[in-house]
KEKE-3310 file (N, C-alpha, C; in steps of 0.2 Angstrom, whole numbers, plus 5000, padded with zeros to 4 digits):
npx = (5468:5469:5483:5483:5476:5486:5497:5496:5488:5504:5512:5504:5508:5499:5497:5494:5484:5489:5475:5465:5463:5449:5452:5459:5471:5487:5496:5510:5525:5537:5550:5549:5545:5555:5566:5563:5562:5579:5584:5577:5587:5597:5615:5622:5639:5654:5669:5681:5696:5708:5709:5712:5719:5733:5730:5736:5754:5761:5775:5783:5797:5809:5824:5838:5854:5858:5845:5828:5814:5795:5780:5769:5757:5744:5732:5718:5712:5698:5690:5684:5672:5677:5686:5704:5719:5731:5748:5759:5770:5787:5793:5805:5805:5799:5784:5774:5763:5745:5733:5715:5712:5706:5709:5716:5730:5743:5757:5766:5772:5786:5781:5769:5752:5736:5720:5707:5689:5678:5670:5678:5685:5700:5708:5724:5738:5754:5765:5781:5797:5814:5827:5844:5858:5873:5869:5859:5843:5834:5819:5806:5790:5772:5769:5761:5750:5751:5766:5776:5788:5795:5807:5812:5819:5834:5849:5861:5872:5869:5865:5849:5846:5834:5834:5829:5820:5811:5815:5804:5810:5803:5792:5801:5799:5799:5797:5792:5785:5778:5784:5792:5799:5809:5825:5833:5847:5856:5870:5883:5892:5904:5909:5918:5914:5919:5930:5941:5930:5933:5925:5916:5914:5897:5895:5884:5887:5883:5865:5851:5841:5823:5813:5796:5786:5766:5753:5747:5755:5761:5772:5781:5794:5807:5818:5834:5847:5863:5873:5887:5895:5897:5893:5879:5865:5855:5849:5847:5835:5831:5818:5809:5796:5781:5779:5777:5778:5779:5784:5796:5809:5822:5837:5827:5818:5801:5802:5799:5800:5805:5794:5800:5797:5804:5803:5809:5815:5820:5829:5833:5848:5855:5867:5882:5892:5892:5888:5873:5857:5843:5829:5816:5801:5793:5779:5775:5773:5774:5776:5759:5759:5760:5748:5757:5770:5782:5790:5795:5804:5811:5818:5830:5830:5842:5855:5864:5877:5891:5889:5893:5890:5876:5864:5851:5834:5824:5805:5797:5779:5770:5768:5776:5794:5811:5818:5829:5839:5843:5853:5861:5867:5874:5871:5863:5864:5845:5835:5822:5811:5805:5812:5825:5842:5849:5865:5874:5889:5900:5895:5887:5875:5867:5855:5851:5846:5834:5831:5819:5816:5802:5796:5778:5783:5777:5775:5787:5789:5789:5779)
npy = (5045:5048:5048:5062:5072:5073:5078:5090:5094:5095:5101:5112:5120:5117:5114:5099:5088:5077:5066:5051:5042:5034:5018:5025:5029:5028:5033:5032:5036:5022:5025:5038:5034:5024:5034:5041:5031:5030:5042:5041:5032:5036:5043:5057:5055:5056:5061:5059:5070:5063:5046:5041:5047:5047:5050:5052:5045:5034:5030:5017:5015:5004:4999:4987:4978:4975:4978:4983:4984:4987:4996:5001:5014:5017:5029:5030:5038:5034:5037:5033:5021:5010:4993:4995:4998:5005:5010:5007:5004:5000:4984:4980:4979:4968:4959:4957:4955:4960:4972:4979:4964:4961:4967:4967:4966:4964:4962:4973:4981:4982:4986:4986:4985:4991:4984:4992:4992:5001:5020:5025:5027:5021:5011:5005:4992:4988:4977:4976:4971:4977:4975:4982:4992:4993:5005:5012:5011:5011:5012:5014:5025:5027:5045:5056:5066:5071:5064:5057:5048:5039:5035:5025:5017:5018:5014:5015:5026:5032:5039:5044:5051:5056:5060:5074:5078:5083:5086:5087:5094:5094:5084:5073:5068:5064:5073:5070:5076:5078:5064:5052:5043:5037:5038:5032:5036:5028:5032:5033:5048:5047:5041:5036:5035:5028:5032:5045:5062:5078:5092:5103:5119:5126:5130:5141:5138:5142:5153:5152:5163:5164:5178:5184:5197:5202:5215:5219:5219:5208:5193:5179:5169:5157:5149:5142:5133:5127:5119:5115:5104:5092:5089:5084:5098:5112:5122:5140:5150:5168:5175:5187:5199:5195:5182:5169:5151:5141:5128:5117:5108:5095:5088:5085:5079:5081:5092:5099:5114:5121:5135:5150:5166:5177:5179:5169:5153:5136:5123:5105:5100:5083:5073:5075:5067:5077:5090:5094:5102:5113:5118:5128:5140:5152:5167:5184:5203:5216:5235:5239:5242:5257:5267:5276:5276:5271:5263:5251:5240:5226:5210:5196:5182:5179:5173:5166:5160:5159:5166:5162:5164:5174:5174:5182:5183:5196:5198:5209:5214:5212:5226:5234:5243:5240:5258:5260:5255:5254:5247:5234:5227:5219:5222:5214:5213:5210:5197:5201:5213:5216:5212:5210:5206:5202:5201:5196:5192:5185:5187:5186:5186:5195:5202:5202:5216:5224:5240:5247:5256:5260:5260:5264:5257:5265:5278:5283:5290:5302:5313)
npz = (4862:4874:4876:4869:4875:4889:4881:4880:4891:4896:4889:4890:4902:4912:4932:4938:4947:4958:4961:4964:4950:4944:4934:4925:4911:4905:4891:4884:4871:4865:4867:4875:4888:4890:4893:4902:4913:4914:4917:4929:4935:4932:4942:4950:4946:4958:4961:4969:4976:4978:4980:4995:5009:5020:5036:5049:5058:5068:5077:5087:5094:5098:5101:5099:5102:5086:5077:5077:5086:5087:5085:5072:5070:5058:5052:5042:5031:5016:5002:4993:4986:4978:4983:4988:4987:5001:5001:5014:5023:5021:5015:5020:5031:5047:5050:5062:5069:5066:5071:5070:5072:5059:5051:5033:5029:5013:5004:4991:4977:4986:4998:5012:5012:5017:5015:5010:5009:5004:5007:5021:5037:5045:5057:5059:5066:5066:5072:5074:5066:5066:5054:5059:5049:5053:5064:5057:5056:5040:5029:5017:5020:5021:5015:5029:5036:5049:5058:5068:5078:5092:5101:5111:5127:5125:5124:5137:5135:5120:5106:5097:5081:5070:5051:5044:5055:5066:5083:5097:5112:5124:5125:5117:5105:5087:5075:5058:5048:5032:5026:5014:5018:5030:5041:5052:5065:5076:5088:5097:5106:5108:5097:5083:5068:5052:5052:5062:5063:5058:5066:5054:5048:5045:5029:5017:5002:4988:4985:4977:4971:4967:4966:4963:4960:4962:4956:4969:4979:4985:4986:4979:4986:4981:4986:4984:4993:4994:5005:5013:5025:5039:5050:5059:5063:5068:5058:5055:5050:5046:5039:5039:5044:5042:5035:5027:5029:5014:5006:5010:5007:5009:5004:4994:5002:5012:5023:5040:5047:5060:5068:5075:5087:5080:5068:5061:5052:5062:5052:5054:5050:5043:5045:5036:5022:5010:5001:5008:5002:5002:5000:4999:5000:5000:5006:5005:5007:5002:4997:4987:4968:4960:4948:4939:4943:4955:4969:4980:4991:4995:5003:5003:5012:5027:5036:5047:5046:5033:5018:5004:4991:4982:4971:4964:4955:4951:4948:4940:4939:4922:4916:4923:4922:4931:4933:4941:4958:4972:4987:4995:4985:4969:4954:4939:4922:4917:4909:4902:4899:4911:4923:4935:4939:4952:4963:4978:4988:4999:5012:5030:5040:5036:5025:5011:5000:4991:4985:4973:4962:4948:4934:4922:4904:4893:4899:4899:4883:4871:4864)
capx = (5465:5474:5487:5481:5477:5490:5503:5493:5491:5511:5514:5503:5510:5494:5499:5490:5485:5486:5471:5465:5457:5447:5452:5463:5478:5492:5501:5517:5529:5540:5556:5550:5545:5561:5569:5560:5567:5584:5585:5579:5592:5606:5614:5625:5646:5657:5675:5686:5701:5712:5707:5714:5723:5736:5731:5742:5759:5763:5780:5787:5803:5813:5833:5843:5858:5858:5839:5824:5807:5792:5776:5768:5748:5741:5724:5718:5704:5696:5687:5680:5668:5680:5693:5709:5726:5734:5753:5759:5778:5792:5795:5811:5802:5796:5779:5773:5757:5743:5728:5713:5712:5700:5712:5719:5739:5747:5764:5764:5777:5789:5777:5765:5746:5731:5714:5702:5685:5671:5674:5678:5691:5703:5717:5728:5742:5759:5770:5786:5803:5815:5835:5845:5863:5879:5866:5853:5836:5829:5814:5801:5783:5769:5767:5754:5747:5755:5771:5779:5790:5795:5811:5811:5825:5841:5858:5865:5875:5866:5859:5846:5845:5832:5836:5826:5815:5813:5813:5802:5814:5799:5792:5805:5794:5802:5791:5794:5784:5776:5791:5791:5804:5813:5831:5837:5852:5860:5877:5888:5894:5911:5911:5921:5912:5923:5937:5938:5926:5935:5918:5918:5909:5893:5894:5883:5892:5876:5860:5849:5833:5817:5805:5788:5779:5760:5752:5746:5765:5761:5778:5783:5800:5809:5827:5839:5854:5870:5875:5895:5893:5899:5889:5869:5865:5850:5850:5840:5836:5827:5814:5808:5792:5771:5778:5774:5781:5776:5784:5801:5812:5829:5837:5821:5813:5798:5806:5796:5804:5803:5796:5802:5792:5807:5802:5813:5813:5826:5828:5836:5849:5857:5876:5881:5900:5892:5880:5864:5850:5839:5824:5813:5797:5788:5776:5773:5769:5777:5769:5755:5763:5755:5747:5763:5776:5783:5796:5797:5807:5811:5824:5831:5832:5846:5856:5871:5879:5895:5887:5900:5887:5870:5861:5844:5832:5818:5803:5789:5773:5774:5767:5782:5800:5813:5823:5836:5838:5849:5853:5867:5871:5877:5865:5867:5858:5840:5835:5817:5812:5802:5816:5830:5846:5855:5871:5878:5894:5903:5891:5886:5872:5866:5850:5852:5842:5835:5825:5817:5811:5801:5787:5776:5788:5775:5776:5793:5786:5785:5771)
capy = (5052:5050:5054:5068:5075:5073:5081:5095:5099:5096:5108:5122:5121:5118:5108:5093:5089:5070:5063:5045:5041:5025:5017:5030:5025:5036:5031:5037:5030:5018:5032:5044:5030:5022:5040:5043:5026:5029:5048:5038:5025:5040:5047:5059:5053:5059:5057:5061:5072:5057:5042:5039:5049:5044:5055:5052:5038:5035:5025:5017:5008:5000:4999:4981:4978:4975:4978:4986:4982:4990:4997:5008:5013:5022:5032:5031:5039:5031:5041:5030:5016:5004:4990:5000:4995:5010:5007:5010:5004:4998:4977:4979:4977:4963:4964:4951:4956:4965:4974:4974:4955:4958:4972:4964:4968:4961:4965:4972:4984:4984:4989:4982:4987:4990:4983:4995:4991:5007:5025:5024:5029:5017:5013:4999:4994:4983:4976:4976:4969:4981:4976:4988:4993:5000:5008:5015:5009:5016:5012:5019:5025:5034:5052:5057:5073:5069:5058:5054:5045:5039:5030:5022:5012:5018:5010:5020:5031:5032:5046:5043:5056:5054:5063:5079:5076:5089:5084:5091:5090:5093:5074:5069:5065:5066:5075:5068:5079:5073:5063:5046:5037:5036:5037:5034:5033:5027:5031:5035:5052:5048:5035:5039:5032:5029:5035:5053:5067:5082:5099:5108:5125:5124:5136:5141:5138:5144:5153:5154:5163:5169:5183:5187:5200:5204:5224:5223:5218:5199:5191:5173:5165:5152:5147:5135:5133:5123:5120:5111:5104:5086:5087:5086:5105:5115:5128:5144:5157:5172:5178:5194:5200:5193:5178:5162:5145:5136:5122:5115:5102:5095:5085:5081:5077:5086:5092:5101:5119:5123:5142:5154:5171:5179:5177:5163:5147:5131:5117:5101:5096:5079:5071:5070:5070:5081:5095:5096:5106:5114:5119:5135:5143:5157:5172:5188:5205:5224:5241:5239:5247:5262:5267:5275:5275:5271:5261:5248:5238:5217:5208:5189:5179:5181:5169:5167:5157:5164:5165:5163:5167:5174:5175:5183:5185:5200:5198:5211:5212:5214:5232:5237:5242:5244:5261:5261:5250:5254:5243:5230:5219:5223:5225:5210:5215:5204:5192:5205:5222:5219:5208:5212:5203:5205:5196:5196:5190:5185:5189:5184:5189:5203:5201:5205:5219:5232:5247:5245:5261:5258:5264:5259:5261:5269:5287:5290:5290:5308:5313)
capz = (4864:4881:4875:4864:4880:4893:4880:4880:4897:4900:4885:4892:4909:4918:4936:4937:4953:4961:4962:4959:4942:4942:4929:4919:4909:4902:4886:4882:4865:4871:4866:4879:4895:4893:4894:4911:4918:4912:4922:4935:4937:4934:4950:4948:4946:4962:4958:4975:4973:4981:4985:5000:5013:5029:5043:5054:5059:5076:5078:5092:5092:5104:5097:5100:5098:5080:5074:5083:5088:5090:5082:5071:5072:5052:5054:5036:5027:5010:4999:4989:4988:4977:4985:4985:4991:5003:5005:5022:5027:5016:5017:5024:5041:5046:5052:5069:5071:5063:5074:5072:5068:5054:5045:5030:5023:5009:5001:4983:4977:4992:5004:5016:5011:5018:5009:5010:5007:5004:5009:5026:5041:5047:5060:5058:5070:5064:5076:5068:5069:5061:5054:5055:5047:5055:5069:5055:5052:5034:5026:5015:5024:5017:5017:5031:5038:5055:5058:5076:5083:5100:5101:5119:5130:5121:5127:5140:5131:5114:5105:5092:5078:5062:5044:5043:5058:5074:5089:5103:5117:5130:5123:5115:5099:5084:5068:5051:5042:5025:5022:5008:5021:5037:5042:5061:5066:5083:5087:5102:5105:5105:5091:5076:5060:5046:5055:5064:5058:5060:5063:5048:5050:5041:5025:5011:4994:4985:4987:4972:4971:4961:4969:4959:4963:4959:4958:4974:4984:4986:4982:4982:4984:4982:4986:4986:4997:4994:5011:5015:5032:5041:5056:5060:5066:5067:5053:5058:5043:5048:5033:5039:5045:5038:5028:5028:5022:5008:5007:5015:5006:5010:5000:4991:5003:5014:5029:5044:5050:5069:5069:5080:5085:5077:5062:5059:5057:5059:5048:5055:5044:5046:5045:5029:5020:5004:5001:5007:4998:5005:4994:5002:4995:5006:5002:5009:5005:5000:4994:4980:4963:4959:4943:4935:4942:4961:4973:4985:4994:4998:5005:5005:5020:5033:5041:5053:5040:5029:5012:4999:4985:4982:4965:4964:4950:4955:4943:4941:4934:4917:4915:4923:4921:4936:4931:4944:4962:4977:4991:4996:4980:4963:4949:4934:4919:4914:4904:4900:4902:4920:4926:4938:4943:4959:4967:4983:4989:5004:5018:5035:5044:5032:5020:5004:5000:4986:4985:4965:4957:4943:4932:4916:4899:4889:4903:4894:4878:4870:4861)
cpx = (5468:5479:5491:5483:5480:5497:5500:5493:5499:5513:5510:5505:5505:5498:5492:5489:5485:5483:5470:5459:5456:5448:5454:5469:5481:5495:5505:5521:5535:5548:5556:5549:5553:5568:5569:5565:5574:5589:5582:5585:5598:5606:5623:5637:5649:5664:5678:5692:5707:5708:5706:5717:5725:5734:5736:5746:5760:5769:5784:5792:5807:5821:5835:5848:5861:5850:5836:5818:5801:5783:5772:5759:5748:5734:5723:5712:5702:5691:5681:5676:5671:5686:5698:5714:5731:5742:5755:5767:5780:5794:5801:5810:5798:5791:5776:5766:5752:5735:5725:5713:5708:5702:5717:5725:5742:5754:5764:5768:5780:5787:5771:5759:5742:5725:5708:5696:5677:5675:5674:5686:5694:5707:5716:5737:5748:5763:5777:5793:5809:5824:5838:5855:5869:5875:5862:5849:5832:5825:5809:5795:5780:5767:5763:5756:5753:5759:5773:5781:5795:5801:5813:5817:5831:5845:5860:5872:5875:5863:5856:5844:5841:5833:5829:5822:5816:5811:5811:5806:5809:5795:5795:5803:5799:5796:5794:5791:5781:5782:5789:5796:5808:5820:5834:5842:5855:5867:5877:5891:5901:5912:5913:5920:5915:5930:5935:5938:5929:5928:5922:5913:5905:5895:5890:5888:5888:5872:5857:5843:5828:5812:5801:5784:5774:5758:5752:5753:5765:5770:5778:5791:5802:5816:5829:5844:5858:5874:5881:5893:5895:5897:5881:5871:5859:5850:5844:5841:5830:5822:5810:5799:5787:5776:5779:5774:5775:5775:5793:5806:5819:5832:5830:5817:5807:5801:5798:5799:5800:5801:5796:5798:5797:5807:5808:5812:5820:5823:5835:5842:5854:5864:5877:5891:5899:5887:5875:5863:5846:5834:5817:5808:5793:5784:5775:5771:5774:5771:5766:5761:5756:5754:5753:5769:5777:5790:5793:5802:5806:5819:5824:5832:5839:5847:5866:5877:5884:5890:5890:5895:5881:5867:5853:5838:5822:5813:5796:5783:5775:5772:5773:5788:5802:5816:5828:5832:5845:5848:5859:5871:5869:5870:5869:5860:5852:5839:5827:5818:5809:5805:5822:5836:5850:5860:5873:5882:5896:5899:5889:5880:5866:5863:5851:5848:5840:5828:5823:5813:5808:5796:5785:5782:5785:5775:5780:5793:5785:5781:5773)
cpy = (5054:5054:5060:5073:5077:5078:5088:5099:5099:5103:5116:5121:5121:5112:5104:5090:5082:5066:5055:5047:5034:5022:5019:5027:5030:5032:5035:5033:5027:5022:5036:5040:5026:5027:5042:5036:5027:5035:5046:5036:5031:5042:5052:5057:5059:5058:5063:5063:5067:5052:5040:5045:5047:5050:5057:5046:5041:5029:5025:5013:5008:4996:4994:4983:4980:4975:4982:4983:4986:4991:5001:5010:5021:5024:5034:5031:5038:5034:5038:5023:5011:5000:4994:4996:5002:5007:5012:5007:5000:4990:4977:4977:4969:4964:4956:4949:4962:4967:4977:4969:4956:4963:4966:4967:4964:4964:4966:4978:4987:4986:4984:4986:4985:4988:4986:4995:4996:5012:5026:5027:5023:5016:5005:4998:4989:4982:4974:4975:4973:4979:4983:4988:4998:5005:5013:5010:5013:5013:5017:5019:5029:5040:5053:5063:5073:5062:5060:5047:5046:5032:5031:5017:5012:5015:5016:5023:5032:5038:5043:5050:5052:5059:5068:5080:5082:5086:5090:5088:5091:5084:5068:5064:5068:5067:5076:5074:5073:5070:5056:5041:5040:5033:5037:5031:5032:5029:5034:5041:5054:5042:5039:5036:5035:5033:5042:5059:5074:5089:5102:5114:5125:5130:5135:5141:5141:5145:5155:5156:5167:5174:5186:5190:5203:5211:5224:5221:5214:5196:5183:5173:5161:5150:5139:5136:5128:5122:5114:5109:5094:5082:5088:5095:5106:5122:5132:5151:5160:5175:5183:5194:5197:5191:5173:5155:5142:5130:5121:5108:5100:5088:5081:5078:5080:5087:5098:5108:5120:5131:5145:5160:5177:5180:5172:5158:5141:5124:5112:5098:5089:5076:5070:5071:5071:5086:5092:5103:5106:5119:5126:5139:5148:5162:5176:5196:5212:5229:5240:5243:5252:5264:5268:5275:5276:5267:5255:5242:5229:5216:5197:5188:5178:5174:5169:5164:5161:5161:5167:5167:5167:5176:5176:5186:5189:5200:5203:5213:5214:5220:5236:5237:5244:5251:5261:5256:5253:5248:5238:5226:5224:5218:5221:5212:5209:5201:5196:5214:5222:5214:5212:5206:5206:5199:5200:5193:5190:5191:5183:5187:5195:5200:5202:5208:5222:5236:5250:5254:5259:5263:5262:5262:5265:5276:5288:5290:5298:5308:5314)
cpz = (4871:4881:4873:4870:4886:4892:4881:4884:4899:4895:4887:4898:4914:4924:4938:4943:4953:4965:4960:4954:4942:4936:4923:4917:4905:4896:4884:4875:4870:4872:4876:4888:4895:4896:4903:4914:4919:4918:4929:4939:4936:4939:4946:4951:4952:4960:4965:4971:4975:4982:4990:5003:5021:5032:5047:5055:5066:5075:5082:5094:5097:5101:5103:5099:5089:5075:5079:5082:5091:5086:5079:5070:5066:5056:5046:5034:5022:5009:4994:4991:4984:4983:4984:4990:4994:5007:5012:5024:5021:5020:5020:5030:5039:5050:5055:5066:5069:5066:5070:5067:5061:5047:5040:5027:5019:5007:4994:4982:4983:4997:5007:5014:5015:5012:5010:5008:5006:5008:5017:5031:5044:5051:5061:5062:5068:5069:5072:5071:5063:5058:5054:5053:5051:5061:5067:5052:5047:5029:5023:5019:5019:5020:5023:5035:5043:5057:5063:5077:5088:5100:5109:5122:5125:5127:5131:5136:5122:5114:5097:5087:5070:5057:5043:5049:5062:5079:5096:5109:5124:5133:5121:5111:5095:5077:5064:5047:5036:5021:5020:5014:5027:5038:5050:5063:5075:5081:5098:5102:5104:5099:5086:5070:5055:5048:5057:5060:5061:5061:5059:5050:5043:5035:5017:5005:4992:4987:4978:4972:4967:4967:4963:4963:4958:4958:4963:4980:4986:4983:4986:4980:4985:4980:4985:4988:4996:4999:5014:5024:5034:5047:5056:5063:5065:5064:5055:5053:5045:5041:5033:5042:5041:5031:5030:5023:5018:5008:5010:5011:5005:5009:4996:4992:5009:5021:5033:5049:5055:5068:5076:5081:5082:5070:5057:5060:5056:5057:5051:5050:5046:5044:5039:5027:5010:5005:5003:5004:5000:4999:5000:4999:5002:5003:5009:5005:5006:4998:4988:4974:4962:4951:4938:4938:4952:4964:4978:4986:5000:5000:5004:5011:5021:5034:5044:5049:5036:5024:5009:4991:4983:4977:4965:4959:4953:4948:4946:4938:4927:4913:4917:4924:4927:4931:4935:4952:4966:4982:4993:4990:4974:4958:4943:4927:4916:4910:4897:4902:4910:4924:4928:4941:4948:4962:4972:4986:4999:5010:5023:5038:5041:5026:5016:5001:4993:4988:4978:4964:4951:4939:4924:4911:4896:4893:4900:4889:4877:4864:4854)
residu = (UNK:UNK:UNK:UNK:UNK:UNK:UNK:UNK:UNK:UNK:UNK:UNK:UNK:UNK:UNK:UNK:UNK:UNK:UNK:UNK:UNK:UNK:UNK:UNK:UNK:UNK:UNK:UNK:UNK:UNK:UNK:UNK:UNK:UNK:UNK:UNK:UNK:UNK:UNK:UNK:UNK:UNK:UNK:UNK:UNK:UNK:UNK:UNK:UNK:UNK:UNK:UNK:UNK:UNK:UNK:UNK:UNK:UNK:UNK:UNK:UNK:UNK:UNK:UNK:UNK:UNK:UNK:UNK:UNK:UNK:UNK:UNK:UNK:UNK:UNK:UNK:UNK:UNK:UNK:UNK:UNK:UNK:UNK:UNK:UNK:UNK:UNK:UNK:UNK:UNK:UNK:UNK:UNK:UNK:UNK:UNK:UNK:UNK:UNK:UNK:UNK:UNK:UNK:UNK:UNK:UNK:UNK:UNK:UNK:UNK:UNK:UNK:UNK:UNK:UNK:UNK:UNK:UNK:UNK:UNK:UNK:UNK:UNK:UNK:UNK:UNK:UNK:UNK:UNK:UNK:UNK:UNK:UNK:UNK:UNK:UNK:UNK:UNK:UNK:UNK:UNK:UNK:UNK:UNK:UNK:UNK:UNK:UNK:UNK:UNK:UNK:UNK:UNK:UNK:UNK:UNK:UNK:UNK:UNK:UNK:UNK:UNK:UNK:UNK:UNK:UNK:UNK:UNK:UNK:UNK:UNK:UNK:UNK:UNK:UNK:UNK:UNK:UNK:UNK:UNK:UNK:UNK:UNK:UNK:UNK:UNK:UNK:UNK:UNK:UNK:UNK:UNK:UNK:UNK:UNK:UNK:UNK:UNK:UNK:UNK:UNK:UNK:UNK:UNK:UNK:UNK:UNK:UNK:UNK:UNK:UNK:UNK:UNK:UNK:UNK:UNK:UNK:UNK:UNK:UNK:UNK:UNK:UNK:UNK:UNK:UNK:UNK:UNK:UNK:UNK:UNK:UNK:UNK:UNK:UNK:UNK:UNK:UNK:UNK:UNK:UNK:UNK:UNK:UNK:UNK:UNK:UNK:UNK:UNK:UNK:UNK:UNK:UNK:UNK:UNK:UNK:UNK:UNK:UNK:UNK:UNK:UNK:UNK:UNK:UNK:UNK:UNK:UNK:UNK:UNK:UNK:UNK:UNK:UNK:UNK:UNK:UNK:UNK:UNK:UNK:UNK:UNK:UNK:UNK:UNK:UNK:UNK:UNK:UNK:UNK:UNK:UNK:UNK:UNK:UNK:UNK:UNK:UNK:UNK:UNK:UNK:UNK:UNK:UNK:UNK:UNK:UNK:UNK:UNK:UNK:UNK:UNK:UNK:UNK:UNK:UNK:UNK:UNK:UNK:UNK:UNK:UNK:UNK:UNK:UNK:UNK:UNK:UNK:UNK:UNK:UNK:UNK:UNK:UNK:UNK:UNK:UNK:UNK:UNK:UNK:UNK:UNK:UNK:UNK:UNK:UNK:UNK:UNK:UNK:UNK:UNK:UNK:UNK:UNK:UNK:UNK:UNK:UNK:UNK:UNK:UNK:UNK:UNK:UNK:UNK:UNK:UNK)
# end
């Protein structure tokens, strides 16, 4: 009869006030009390979009003769509440000393790890003994937010340069960027590696790129460069007024462009005897398209650079068709209806431009 009653008031929704009952007792079937326990003891699952992330590297090396020494300090966040292993330098190094005393490191596919126990912030410092080759030190690191280093006590007359890196000459810190490895090279500025390197003048071989735009004149692009070159240099490519990088990769790997308030920015490139590839993704914005039928005008990025060849595929929404395009570069026909090719040839200095008429296809439709 209790529990005649008890279902009775839950089912009419009377609230049931708590009071004591001398002596009262509730029976429930054992189905619906082991239900309540069961929603008890659940908590609801979190699942982190990473488990882990480097914050920041700080690296300070100190160049030998034939090796260097010095040491590098991670700042690492764990999202999670299992043991995890966050790699942190490439084995190549050999590694002295490891603060604090209580951080534990092991080596497990080619890298030196941290063992991170619960979701937690970290910093770990290795002191490290580095070989290096020919007057370059390269090993793998991992990714982090912020990367620096500080290469201190060079040889009188040594210049130290890293692969993709920028250097602020007011610190004379060098910023990696979210890059997977590290490449620094000593040399002397008269040495002649491999026998003498005669300057080549940098030059695009190739620029390749796609622009998509949306109705309202948002556009993304993304290039690639083929760029001939023999010496380190600071490549500085102007990309126009209200845009803003995306991403940044050079030869494949994540590089850090310097911006200017010119709306340019440069990209470090490093010594090489073949192409670099420079990889470029930015967004910005043009006039909205108007219901039937309208016009506006973009451009590709500029640079001081001869460009021997510029290929460019303009894509636009897909209600609309261009009819006609003026501007600097010759007109290739598309591969759709709301698709545009454009090339440009043997330029310097000079963007490659168009001015897109278009309008929906159904308006020239007669009745």
């Amino acid at each position: 009869m209790k529990f005649l009653i008890l279902s009775v008031v839950l089912m009419s929704g009377v609230a049931v006030a708590a009071e004591a009952l001398p002596g009262g007792q509730v029976t429930l079937p054992y189905s619906e009390f082991r239900g309540l326990l069961e929603s008890r003891q659940k908590t609801p699952d979190f699942e982190p979009p990473v488990p882990f992330a480097v914050l920041s590297t700080h690296l300070v090396l100190v160049p030998e003769s034939s090796s260097a020494q010095g040491t590098v300090t991670f700042d690492i966040q764990s999202f999670s509440d299992l043991p995890q292993l966050v790699p942190l330098i490439g084995d190549i190094v050999t590694v002295r000393k490891v603060s604090p005393d209580g951080a534990t490191v092991i080596t497990k596919g080619g890298y030196y790890n941290l063992l991170v126990v619960g979701a937690k912030r970290q910093t770990v410092t290795l002191e490290l003994g580095w070989p290096g080759r020919d007057g370059t030190f390269h090993c793998p690191i991992a990714p982090a937010v912020i990367a620096e280093v500080r290469i201190s006590q060079l040889p009188e007359g040594v210049e130290a340069d890293i692969e993709g890196a920028v250097r602020d000459e007011k610190s004379g810190l060098f910023h990696l960027g979210s890059r997977d490895s590290i490449a620094i090279h000593l040399r002397r500025p008269h040495d002649k590696p491999d026998g003498e390197v005669v300057p080549m003048p940098p030059v695009v071989a190739a620029a390749d790129s796609e622009m998509r735009i949306v109705n309202d004149g948002t556009f993304i692009t993304a290039t690639t460069w083929r760029i001939r070159h023999n010496t380190a240099f600071g490549w500085k490519v102007n990309l126009g007024a209200d845009t803003q990088v995306v991403s940044c990769l050079v030869d494949g790997h994540l590089a850090a462009p310097v911006l200017a308030a010119d709306h340019s920015i440069e990209i470090r490139l490093p010594e090489k005897d073949r192409e670099t590839q420079v990889e470029l993704a930015y967004t910005g914005k043009t006039a909205a398209f108007a219901p039937v039928r309208g016009e506006f005008s973009v451009a590709l990025p500029s640079t001081e650079l001869l460009v021997e060849r510029s290929d460019w595929k303009l894509v636009l929404p897909a209600a609309f068709a261009p009819v006609a395009v003026e501007g600097n570069t010759e007109f290739l026909p598309g591969e759709s209806r709301n698709e545009l090719r454009l090339r440009k040839e043997l330029c310097r200095g000079e963007a490659p431009a168009a001015r897109v008429f278009y309008q929906k296809p159904e308006t020239t439709k007669k009745p």
